[in-house]
C-alpha positions in Angstrom: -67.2 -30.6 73.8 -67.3 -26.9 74.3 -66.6 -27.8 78.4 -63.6 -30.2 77.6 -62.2 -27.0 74.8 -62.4 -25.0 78.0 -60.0 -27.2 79.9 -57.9 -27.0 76.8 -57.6 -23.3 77.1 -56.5 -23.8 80.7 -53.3 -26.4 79.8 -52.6 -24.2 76.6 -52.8 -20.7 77.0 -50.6 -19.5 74.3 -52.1 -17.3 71.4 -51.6 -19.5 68.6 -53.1 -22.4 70.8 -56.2 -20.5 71.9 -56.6 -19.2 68.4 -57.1 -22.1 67.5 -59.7 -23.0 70.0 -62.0 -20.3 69.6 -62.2 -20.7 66.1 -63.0 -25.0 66.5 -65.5 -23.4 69.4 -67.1 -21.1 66.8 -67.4 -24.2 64.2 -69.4 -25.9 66.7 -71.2 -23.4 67.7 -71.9 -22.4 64.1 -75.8 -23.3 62.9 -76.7 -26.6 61.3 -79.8 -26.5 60.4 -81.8 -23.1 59.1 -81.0 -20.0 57.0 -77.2 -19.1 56.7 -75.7 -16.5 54.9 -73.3 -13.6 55.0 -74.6 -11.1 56.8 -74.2 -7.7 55.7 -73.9 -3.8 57.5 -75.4 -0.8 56.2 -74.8 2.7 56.3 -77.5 3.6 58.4 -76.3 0.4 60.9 -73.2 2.8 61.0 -75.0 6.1 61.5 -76.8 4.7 64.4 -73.7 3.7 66.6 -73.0 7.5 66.5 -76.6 9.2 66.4 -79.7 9.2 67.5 -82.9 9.1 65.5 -84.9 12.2 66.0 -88.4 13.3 64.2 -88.8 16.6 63.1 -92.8 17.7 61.8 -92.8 19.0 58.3 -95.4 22.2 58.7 -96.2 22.4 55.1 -97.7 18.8 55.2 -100.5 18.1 57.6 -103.8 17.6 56.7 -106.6 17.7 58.9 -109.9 16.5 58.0 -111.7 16.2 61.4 -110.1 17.5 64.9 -112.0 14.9 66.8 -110.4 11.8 64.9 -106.9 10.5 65.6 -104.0 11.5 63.6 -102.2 9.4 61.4 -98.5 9.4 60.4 -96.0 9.8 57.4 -92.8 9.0 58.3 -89.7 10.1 55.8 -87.0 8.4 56.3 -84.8 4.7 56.6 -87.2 2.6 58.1 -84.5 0.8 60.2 -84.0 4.4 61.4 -87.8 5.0 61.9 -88.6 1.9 63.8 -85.9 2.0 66.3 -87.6 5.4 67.6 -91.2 3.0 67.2 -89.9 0.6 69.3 -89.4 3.6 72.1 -93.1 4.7 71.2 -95.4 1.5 70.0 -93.3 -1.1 71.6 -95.7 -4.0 72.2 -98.9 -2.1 71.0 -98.9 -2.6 67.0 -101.7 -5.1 65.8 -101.2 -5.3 62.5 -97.8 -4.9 60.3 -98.2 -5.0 56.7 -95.0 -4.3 54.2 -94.6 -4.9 50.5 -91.2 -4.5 50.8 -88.4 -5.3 47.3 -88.9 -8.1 45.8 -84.9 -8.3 45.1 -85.9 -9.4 41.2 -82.6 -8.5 40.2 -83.7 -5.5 38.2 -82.6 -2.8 40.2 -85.8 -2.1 42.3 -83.7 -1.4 45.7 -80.9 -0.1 47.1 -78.1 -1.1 49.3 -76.1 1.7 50.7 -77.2 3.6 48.3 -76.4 1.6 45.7 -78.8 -0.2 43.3 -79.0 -4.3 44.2 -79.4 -6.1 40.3 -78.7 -9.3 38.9 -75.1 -9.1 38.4 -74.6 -9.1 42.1 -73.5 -11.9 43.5 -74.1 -11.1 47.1 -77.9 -10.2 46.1 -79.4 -12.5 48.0 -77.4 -12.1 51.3 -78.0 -8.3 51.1 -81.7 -8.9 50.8 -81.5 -11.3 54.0 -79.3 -8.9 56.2 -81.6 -5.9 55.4 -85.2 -7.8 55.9 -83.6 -9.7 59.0 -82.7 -6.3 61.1 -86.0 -5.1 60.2 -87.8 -8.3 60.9 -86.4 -8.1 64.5 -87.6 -4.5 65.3 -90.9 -5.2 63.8 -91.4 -8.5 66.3 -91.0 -5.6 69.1 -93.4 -3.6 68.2 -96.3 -6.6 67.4 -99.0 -7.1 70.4 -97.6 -10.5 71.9 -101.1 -11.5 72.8 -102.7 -11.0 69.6 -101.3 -9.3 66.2 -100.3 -10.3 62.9 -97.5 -9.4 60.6 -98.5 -9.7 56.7 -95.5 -9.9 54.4 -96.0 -9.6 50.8 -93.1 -11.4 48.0 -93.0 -13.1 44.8 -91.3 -16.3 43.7 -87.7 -14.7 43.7 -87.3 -14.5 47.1 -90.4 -16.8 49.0 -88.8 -19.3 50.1 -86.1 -17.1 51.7 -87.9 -15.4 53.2 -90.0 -18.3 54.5 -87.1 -19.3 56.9 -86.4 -16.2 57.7 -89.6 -15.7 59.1 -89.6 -18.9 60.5 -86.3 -18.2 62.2 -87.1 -14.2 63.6 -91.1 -15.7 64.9 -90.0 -19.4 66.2 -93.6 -19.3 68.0 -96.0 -18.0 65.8 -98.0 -19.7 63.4 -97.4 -18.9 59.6 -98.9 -19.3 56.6 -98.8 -18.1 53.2 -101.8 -17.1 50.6 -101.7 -16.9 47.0 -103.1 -13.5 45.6 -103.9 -13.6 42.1 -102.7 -9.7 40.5 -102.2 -10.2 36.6 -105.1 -12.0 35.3 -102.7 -12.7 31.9 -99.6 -13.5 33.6 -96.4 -11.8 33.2 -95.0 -12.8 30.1 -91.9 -14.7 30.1 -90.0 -18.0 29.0 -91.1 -20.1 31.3 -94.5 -20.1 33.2 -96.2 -16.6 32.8 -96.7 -15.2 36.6 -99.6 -14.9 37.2 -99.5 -15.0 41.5 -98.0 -13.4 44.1 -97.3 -14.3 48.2 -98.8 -13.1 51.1 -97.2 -14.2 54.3 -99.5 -14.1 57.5 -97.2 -14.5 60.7 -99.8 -14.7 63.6 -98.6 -13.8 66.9 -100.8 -14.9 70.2 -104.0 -15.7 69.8 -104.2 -13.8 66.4 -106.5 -15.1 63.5 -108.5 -13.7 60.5 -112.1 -12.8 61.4 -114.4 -14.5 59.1 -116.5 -11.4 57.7 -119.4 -11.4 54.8 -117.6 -11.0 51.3 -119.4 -10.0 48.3 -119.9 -12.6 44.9 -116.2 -12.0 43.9 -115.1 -14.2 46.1 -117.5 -16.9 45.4 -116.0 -17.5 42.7 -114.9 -21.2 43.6 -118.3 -22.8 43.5 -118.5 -23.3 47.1 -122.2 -22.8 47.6 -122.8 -20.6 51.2 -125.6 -20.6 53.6 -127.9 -17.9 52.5 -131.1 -18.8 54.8 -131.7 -19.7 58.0 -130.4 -23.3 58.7 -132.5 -25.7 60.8 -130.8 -29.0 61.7 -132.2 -32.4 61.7 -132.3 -34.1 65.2 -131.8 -37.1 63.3 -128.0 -37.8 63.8 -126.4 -39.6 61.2 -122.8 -40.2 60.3 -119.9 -41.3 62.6 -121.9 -41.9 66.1 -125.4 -41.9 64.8 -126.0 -45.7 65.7 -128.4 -46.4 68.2 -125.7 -48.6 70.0 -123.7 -45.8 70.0 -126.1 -43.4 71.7 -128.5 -45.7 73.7 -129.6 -42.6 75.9 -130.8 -40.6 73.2 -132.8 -43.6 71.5 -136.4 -41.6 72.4 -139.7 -41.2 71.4 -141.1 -37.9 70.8 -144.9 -38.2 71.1 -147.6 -36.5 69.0 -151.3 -36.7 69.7 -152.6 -38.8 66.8 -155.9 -37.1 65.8 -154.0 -33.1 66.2 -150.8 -33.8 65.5 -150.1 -31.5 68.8 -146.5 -32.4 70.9 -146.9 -34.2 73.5 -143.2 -34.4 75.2 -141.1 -37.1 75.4 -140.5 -41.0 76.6 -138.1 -42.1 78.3 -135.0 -43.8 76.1 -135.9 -47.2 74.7 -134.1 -50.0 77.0 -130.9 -51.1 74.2 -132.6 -54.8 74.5 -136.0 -53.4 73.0 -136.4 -53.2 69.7 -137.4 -49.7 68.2 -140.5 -51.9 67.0 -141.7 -53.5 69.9 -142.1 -49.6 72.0 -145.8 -49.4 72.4 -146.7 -45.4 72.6 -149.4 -44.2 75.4 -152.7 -44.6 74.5 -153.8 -42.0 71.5 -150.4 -40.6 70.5 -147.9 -41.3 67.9 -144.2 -42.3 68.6 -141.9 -41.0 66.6 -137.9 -42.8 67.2 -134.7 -42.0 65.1 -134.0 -44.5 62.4 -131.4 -43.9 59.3 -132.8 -43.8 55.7 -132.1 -47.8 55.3 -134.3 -48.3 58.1 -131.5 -49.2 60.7 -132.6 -48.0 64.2 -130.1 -44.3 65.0 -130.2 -41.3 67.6 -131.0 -38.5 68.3 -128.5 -35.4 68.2 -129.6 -33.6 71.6 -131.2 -35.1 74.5 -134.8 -34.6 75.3 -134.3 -32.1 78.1 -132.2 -29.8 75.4 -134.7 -30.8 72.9 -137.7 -28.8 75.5 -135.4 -26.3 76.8 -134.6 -25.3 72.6 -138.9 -25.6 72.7 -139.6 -23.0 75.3 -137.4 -20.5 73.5 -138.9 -21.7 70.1 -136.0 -23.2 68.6 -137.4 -26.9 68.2 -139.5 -27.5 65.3 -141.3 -30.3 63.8 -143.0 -31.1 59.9 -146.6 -31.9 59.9 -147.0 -35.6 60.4 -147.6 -37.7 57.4 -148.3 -41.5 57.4 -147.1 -41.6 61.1 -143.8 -39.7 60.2 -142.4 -36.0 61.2 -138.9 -34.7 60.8 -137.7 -33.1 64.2 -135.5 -29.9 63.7 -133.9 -27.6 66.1 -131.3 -24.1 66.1 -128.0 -24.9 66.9 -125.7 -22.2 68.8 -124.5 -20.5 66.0 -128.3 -19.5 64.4 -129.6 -18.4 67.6 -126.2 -16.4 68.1 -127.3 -15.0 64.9 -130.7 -13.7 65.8 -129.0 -12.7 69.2 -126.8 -10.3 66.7 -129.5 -9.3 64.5 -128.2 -11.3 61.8 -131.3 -12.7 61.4 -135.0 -11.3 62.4 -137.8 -13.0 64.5 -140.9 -11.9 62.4 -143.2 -13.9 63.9 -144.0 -17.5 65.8 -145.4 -20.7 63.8 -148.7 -22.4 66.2 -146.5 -24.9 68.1 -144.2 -22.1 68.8 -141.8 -21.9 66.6 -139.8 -18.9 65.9 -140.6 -17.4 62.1 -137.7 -15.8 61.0 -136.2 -13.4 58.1 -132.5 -14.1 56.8 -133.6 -11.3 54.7 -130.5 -8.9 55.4 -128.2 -11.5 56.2 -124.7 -11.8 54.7 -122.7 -15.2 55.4 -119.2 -14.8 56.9 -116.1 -16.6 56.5 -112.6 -17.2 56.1 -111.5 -17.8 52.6 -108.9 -20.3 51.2 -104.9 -19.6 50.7 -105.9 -19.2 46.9 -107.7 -15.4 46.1 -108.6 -15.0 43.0 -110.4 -11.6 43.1 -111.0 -9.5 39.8 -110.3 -6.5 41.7 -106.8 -7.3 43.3 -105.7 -7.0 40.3 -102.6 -5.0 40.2 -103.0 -3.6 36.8 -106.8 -2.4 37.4 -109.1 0.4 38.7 -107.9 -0.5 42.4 -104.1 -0.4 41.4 -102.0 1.5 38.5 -105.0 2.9 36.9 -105.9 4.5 40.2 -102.6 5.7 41.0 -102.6 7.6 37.3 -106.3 9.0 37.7 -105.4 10.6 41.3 -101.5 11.7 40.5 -102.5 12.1 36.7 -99.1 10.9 35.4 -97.0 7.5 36.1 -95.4 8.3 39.2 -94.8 4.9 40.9 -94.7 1.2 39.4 -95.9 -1.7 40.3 -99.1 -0.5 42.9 -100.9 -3.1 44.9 -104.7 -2.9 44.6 -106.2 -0.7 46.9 -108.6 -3.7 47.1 -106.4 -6.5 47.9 -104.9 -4.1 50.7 -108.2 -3.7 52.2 -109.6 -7.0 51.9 -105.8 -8.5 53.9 -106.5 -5.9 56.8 -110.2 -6.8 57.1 -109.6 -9.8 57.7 -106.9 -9.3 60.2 -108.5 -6.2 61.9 -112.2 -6.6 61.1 -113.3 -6.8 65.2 -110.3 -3.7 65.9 -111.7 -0.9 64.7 -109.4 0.8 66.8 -106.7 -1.2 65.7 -102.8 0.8 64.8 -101.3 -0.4 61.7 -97.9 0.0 60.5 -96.0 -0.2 57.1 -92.3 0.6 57.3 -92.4 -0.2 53.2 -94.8 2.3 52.5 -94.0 3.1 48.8 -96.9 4.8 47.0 -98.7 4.8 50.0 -101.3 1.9 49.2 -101.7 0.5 53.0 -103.2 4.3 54.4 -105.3 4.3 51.4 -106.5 1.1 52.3 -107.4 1.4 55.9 -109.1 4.9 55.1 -111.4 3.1 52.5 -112.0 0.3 55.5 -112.8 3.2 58.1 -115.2 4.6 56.0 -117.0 1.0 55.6 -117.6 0.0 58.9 -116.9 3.3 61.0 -113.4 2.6 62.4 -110.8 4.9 64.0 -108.3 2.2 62.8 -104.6 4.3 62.7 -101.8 4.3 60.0 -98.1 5.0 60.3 -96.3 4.6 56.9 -92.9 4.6 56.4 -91.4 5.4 53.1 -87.5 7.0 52.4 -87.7 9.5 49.6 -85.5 8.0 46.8 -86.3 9.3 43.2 -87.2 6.2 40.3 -83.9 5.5 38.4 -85.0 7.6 35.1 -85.9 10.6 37.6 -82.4 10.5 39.3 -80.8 10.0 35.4 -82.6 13.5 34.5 -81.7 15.3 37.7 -77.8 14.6 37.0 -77.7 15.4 33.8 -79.2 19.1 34.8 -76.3 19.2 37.5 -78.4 18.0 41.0 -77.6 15.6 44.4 -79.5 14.1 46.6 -80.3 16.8 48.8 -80.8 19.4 47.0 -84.3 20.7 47.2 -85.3 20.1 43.3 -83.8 16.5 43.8 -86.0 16.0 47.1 -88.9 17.3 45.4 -89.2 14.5 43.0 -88.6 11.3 46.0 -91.4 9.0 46.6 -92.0 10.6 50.0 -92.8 13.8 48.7 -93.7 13.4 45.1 -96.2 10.2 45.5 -96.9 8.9 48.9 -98.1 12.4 50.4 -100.0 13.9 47.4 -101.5 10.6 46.9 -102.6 10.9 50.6 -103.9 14.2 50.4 -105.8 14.2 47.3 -107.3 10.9 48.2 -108.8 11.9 52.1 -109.9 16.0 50.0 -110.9 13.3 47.1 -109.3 15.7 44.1 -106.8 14.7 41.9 -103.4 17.0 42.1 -105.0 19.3 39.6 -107.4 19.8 42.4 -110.1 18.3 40.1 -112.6 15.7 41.8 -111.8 12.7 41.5 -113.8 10.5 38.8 -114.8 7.2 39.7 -115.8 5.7 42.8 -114.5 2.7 45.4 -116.4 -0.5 45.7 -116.6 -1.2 49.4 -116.3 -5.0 50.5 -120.2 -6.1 49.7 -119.8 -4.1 46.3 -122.1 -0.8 47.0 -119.6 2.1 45.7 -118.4 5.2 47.3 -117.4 8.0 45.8 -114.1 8.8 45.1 -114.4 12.2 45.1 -116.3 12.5 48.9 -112.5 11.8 49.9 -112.4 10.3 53.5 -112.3 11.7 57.0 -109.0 11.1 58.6 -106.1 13.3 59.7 -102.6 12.9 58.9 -98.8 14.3 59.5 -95.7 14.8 57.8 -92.3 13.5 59.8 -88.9 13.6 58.3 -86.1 11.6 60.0 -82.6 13.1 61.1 -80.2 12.3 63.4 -78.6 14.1 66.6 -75.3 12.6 67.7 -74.8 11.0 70.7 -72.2 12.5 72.8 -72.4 16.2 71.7 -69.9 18.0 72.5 -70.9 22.0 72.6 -74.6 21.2 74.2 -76.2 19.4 76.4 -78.0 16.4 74.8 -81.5 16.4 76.6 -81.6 19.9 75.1 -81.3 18.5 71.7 -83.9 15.6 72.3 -86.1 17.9 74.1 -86.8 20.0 70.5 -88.0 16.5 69.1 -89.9 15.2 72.3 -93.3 16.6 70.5 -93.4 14.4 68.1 -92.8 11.6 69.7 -95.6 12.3 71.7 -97.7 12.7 69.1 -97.1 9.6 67.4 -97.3 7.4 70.3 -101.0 9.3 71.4 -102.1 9.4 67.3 -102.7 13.2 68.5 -101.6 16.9 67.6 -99.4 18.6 70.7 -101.1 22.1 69.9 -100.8 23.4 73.5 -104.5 24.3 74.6 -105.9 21.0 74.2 -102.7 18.6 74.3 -100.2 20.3 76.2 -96.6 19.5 76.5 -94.3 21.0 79.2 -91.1 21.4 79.0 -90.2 24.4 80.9 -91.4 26.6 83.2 -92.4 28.8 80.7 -94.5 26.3 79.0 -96.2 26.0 83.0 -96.7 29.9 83.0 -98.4 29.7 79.3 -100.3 27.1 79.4 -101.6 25.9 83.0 -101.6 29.7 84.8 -103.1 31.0 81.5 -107.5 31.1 82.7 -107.9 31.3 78.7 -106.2 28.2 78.0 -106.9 26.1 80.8 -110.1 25.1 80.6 -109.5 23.6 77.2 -106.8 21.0 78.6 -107.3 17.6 78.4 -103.5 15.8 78.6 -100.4 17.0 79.9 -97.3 16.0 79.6 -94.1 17.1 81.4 -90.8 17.3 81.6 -89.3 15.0 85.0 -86.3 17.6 85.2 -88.8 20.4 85.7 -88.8 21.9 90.0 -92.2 22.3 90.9 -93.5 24.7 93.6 -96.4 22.9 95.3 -98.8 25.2 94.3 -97.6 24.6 90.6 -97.5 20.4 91.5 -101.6 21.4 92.7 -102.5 23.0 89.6 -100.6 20.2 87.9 -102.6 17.5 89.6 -106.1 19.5 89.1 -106.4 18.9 85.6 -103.6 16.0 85.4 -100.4 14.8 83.6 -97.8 12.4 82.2 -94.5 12.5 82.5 -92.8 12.4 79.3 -91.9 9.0 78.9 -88.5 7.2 80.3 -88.5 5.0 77.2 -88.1 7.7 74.7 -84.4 8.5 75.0 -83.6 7.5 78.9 -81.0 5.3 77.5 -79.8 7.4 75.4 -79.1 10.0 77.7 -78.0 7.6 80.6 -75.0 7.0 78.1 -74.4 10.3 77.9 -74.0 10.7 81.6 -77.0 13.0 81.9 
């Protein structure tokens, strides 16, 4: 159709007639099937055709804890703004993405161009779409194709929305969605109380949760787990467990008849003999596989497993009683177990057996789509009452446990303790929290970038009117999420005081319940970024000379490092060269260097250069950017 419209256009190339063409052409070529609705710009979609994203380091907010750990990130700002300069530093290297973002209740929880999004609006849900959608598609950039995940928390308002949505941005990825149990009363209302909220788990590649040991809370369905070591019958039984179906592993294991010693084994019964009519060597005892109802069966392994799993003394057998025995042997998984030091070889039986302690051993697995956990409760000591005992006051609403945080990134990141994790919805600052509290279980140098903008709560920005302030001025600032609850939540939690500088009282129970105290805070480093923007065709200066301010922190984010110029040097003049690489009291102290391409090296300076080694600053930062602007 759109071929034979073409030859239309040919015959009838008047305006009215082509007109009328491309809009028939845009009907057919208009979706069918999927999400539609009217997408919507934004301010900062505006802002962006004009400027450039730049990051600027706040110096009165950065926190480090331990110089040898690597540095984690606060990032100020839009986060459609923030993660187009991600894409140009973490593009293709983020494993995990978790965002909480608005749940677009219709109660004014969000804004739209500055402008609360409630009820009353009828383009609400179109809004909600455009903003998630632009975001969605940045976020797919900076996910690990081969393996990463992105976890995307909502409520019933807006699930099955966003459903499609995701469906539509991750076409290849598997996705599912978990129930997460966070008001153990429900929230009151006419209808249903709520008493659950989403978690959608979009897994890119080969991504997959880790099945990890999880303390008695989450037993909490019944389902009885393996505790001890597991020894399986030989006997097969089930689908396949018929002699006829297995003739070859229809075999006599032989016992000497006055010890009870093993013997070995016969050779499979010929199918036309009956288990009955096998006459064992003189002086032993045959044992073959038959079913409980006496019906003749097989074994599970052969016999040449069966002595192999002997010599290593994985084959077992009960003491013979009235001519019977029940064979038993380690499957993969056990002796993978013992190879871990899950399990402990204590000792060995007489026939050889392995003895072995399950002692310290924790089962691991993958729970259901349906948590119910006491402590993900929103409401309780990992959630609001947390967020009040370290801020002291109600600063934020609506928390997520600490605990149901930490639990969804285990999970997901349990064998990456290295792993970077993002949140571009970062509100209170739960998700840094989270993977602090996970570090500090199982050692991990696991990263955190959080994104949060700094608008004040509704009430706060009703107060700072009335007393005559805008957003921007510095007592209005003061009091945005950014700055008022995400950093000093961050900070008092890793110095573990409250913002009166008290300790704080209580302690966090870790994954198998043992507790750590609050109040030993948690070794990690973190930085302070505020977004801005540069315009793109400057007129007065040369543009590489404005990016060039803003190239540090970009560095530093994409390395999780501090640019301090004796260990971490950046270059980008020859000054920087003089201070740094021809200074003897700084250069032994260099490990990474990066430099500036536009920079004309002597050879002598290129040898000193290539003595201790160095980056250029990367293309991908704002090469584009400045190829547009012909420089």
């Amino acid at each position: 159709m759109i071929a034979f419209l073409e030859s239309l256009k040919e015959s009838h190339s008047d305006d009215a007639s082509i007109q009328a063409f491309n809009e028939i052409e845009n009907h057919i070529r208009d979706k069918k099937y999927g999400l539609v609705w009217e997408e919507h710009s934004e301010e900062v979609d505006d802002l962006l055709k004009e400027n450039i994203p730049i990051l600027t380091a706040d110096p009165e907010r950065r926190l480090c804890k331990d110089a040898s750990l690597p540095w984690n990130f606060i990032i100020e700002g839009d986060n459609l703004q923030a993660l187009y300069l991600l894409e140009k530093t973490h593009k293709g290297k983020v494993d995990c993405i978790y965002i909480d973002p608005p749940y677009n209740t219709g109660a004014r929880d969000w804004k739209y161009n500055n402008d609360y999004v409630d009820g009353s609006d009828v383009y609400r849900h179109s809004k909600w779409l455009s903003m998630m959608k632009n975001r969605l598609l940045l976020a797919k950039n900076l996910l690990n194709p081969a393996d990463s995940v992105l976890i995307c928390t909502i409520d019933e308002k807006e699930y099955l929305r966003l459903g499609c949505l995701l469906e539509e941005v991750f076409p290849d990825a598997r996705i599912q969605m978990v129930s997460v149990a966070i008001h153990s009363s429900g929230v009151a209302r006419s209808e249903f109380s709520r008493t659950d909220e989403y978690y959608f788990f979009v897994f890119v590649g080969s991504s997959a949760p880790v099945a990890v040991p999880l303390g008695s809370e989450w037993q909490s369905d019944g389902t009885k787990r393996q505790q001890d070591v597991r020894w399986e019958s030989m006997l097969r039984s089930g689908n396949n467990g018929r002699r006829i179906d297995r003739p070859n592993l229809f075999f006599p294991a032989l016992f000497d008849e006055s010890t009870g010693e093993f013997l070995g084994f016969d050779k499979p019964v010929p199918l036309e003999v009956s288990g009955a009519d096998y006459i064992p060597p003189l002086g032993a005892i045959a044992i073959l596989p038959y079913a409980s109802d006496g019906s003749e069966a097989c074994w599970r392994i052969s016999a040449k497993k069966a002595l192999e799993l002997k010599s290593m003394g994985a084959f077992d057998w009960s003491p013979i009683k009235d001519g019977k025995t029940t064979l038993k042997y380690l499957k993969p998984g056990e002796l993978e177990k013992i190879e871990k030091g899950e399990y402990q070889v204590v000792g060995h039986k007489e026939n050889g057996a392995m003895i072995i302690s399950a002692e310290n051993y924790s089962p691991k697995w993958v729970p259901g789509t349906q948590w119910h956990v006491p402590t993900h409760q929103a409401g309780g000591a990992g959630g609001s009452s947390l967020i009040k005992t370290v801020l002291k006051t109600k600063r934020f609403d609506f928390p997520k446990s600490l605990y149901a945080v930490r639990d969804t990134l285990r999970f997901m990141t349990a064998d990456k303790p290295n792993a970077i994790i993002v949140d571009f919805f970062a509100g209170s600052g739960t998700t840094f929290h989270a993977v602090n509290l996970l570090n500090a279980e199982d050692g991990g140098n696991r990263k955190c970038i959080m994104v949060t903008n700094n608008e004040v709560s509704v009430n706060e920005a009703k107060e700072l009117i009335d007393k005559g302030y805008k957003p921007g001025d510095d007592e209005w600032e003061k009091y945005g999420i950014a700055k008022f609850v995400t950093w000093p939540r961050t900070v008092c939690c890793i110095e573990g005081h409250d913002v009166d500088g008290d300790p704080i009282k209580g302690t966090y129970t870790t994954s198998m319940g043992t507790e750590i105290k609050c109040s030993e805070g948690f070794n990690s480093n973190v930085k302070f970024f505020k977004c801005s923007w540069t315009p793109r065709k400057p007129e007065d200066y040369l543009l590489s000379n404005a990016l060039c301010l803003h190239i540090k922190e970009m560095i530093e984010l994409q390395n999780a490092i501090e640019v301090d110029n004796v260990k971490n040097v950046l270059i980008l003049n020859k000054e920087d060269f003089r201070r740094t690489i021809l200074n003897e009291d700084v250069r032994p102290h260099i490990e990474r260097v990066w430099v500036n391409q536009n920079i004309i090296f002597s050879t002598e300076d290129l040898k000193a250069l290539k003595e201790i080694g160095y980056k250029y600053i990367p293309r991908e930062f704002f090469g584009q950017e400045l190829r547009e602007a012909a420089e």
